[in-house]
C-alpha positions in Angstrom: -23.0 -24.0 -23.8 -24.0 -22.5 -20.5 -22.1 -19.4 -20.1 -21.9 -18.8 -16.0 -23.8 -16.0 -14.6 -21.7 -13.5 -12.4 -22.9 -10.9 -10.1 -21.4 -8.5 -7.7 -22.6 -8.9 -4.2 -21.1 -6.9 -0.6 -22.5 -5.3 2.1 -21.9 -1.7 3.4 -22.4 0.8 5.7 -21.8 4.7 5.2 -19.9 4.1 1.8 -21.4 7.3 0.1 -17.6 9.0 -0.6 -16.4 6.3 -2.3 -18.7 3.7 -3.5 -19.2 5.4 -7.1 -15.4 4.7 -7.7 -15.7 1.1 -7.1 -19.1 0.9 -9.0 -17.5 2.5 -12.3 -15.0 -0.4 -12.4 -17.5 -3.3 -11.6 -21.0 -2.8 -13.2 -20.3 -2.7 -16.6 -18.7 -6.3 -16.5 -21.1 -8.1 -14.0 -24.8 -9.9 -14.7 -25.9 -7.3 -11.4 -24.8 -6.2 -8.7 -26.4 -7.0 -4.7 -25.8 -4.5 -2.3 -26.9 -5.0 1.1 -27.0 -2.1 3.3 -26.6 -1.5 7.3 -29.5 0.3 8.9 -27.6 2.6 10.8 -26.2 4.1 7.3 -26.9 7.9 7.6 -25.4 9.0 4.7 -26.5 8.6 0.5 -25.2 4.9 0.0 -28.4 3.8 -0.9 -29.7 6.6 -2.8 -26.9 6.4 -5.0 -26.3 2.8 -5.3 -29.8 2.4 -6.1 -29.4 5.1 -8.6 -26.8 2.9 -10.2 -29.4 0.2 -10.5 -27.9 -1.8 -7.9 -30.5 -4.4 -5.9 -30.3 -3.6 -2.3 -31.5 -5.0 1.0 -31.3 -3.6 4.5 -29.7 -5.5 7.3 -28.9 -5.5 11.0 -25.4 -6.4 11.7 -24.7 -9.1 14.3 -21.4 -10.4 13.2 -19.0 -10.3 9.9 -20.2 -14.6 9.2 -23.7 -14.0 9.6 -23.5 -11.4 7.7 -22.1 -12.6 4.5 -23.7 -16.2 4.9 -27.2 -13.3 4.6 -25.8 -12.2 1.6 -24.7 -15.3 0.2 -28.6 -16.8 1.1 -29.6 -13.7 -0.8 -28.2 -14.3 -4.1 -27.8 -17.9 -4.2 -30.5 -18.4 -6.4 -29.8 -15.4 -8.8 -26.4 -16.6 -10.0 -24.0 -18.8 -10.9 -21.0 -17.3 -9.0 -20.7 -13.9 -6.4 -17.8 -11.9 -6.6 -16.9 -9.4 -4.1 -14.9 -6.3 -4.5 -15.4 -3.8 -1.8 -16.9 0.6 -1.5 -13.3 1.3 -1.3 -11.6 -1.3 -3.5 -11.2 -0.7 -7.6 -10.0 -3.3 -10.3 -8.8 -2.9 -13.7 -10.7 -3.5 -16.7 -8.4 -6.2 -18.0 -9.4 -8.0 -14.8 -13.0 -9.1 -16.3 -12.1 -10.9 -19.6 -9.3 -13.0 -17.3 -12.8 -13.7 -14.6 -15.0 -14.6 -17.5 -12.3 -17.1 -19.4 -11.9 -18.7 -16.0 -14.8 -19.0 -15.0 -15.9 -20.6 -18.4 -12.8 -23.2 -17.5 -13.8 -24.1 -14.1 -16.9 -24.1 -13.9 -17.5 -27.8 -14.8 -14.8 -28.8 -12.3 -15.0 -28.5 -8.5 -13.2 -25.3 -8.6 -15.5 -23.5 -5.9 -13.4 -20.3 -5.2 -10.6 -18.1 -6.5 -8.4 -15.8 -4.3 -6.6 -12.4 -5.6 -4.4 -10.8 -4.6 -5.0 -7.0 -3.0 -2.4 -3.8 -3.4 -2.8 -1.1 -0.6 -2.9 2.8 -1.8 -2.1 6.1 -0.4 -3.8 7.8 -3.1 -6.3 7.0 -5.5 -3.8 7.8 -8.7 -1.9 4.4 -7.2 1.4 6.1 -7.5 1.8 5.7 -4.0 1.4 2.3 -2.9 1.3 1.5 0.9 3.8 -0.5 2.0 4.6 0.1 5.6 2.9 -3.4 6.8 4.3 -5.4 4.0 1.0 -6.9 3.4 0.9 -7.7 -0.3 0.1 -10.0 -1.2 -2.8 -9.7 1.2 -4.8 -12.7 -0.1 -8.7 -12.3 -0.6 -11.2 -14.6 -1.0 -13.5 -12.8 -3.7 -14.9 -15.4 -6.0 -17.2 -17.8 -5.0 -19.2 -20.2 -6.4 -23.2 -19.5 -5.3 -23.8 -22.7 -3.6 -24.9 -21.9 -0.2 -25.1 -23.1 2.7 -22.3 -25.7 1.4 -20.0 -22.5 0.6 -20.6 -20.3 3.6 -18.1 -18.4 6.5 -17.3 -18.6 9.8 -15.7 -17.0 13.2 -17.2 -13.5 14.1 -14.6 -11.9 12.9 -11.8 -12.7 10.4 -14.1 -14.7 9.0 -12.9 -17.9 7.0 -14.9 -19.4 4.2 -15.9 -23.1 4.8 -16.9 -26.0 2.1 -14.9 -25.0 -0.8 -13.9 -28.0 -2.8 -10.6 -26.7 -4.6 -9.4 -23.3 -4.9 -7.5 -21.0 -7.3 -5.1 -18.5 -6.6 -4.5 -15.8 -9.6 -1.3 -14.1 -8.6 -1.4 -11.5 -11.8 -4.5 -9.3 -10.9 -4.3 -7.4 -8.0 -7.1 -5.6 -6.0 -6.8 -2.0 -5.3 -7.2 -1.3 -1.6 -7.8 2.7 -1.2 -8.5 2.4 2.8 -5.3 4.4 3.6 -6.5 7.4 1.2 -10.0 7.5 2.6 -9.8 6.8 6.3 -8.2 10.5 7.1 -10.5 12.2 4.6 -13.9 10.6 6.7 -12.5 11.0 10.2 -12.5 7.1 10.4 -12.1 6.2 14.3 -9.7 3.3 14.6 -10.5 2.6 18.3 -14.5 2.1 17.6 -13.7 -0.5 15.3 -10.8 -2.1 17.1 -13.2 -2.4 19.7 -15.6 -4.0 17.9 -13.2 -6.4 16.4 -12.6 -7.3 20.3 -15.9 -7.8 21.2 -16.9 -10.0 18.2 -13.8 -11.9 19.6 -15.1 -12.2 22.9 -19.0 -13.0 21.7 -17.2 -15.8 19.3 -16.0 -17.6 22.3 -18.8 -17.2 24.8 -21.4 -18.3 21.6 -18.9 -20.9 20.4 -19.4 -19.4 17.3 -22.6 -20.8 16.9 -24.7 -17.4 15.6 -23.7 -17.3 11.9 -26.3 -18.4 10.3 -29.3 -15.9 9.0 -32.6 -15.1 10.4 -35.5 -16.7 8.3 -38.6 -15.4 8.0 -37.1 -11.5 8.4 
């Protein structure tokens, strides 16, 4: 029986304090791991997920869709389904064997992508969980099945995937969210990327939300 292939894919930009973290708890249970990588990073990301044996690409971004739908071009070949955890996300190891006995149920069926849900931290011991939003359980789309350009996103911003047939949601394994313990130690600046959020907005409605599909030929 076909067991299906499963392989880590994000994009990142200037991920260098945290990305190891996340790696340790992803690459030993994946079939590889796709990392592609802004070009205005100026830190180590790719030095060091390269080091880690990671594939990586560089990329312009133009918007969060066209983005992903890049990434999702990139690996569609390589893979039976993408998962996404994030530089500054972890999960726990007993969340693999639960991935790999579902996949092996669904994917036969038209299952096409499983949603988790995501805890928020203050530190990265998660003894102190960050609850001032009351936004668990924070639903994320991580699991998708690699059949693009049926299963691809949309909007600018807040992107939404499009062309998934059924989908799953496993309420008992949570994704840990460590934004709120980095973002004061890196100096994050909350009104740049409000302001791009805005303007992503803005470009959505003037473009009708027409530019999210990647370049060829690049």
């Amino acid at each position: 029986m076909h067991k299906p292939k499963l392989v880590h894919a994000i994009f990142v930009k200037d991920e260098a304090h945290c990305i190891d973290i996340m790696l340790d708890s992803v690459l030993p249970y994946v079939d590889g791991s796709y990392i592609m990588i802004d070009d205005r990073t100026t830190d180590d990301t790719k030095t060091i997920v390269e080091s880690r044996g990671c594939h990586t690409k560089m990329f312009t971004f133009n918007n969060f869709s066209k983005t992903k739908n890049t990434l999702l071009d990139w690996v569609n070949d390589k893979t039976d389904w993408i998962i996404g955890i994030a530089p500054d996300e972890t999960v726990d190891k007993e969340f693999w064997p639960m991935i790999r006995t579902l996949l092996d149920e669904v994917h036969k069926t038209i299952v096409d992508g499983v949603r988790f849900p995501r805890r928020h931290w203050n530190d990265l011991e998660m003894t102190d969980e960050y609850t001032a939003q009351n936004w668990y359980p924070d639903w994320q789309s991580r699991l998708l099945r690699a059949d693009y350009p049926r299963i691809h996103l949309r909007n600018y911003v807040h992107e939404v995937v499009h062309g998934v047939r059924k989908g799953l949601h496993v309420k008992d394994f949570d994704i840990h969210h460590f934004n709120m313990y980095w973002k004061p130690r890196i100096a994050y600046d909350w009104e740049i990327m409000n302001k791009l959020y805005t303007d992503l907005k803005i470009r959505h409605g003037k473009e009708k939300g027409l530019d999210i599909w990647p370049d060829k030929g690049e």
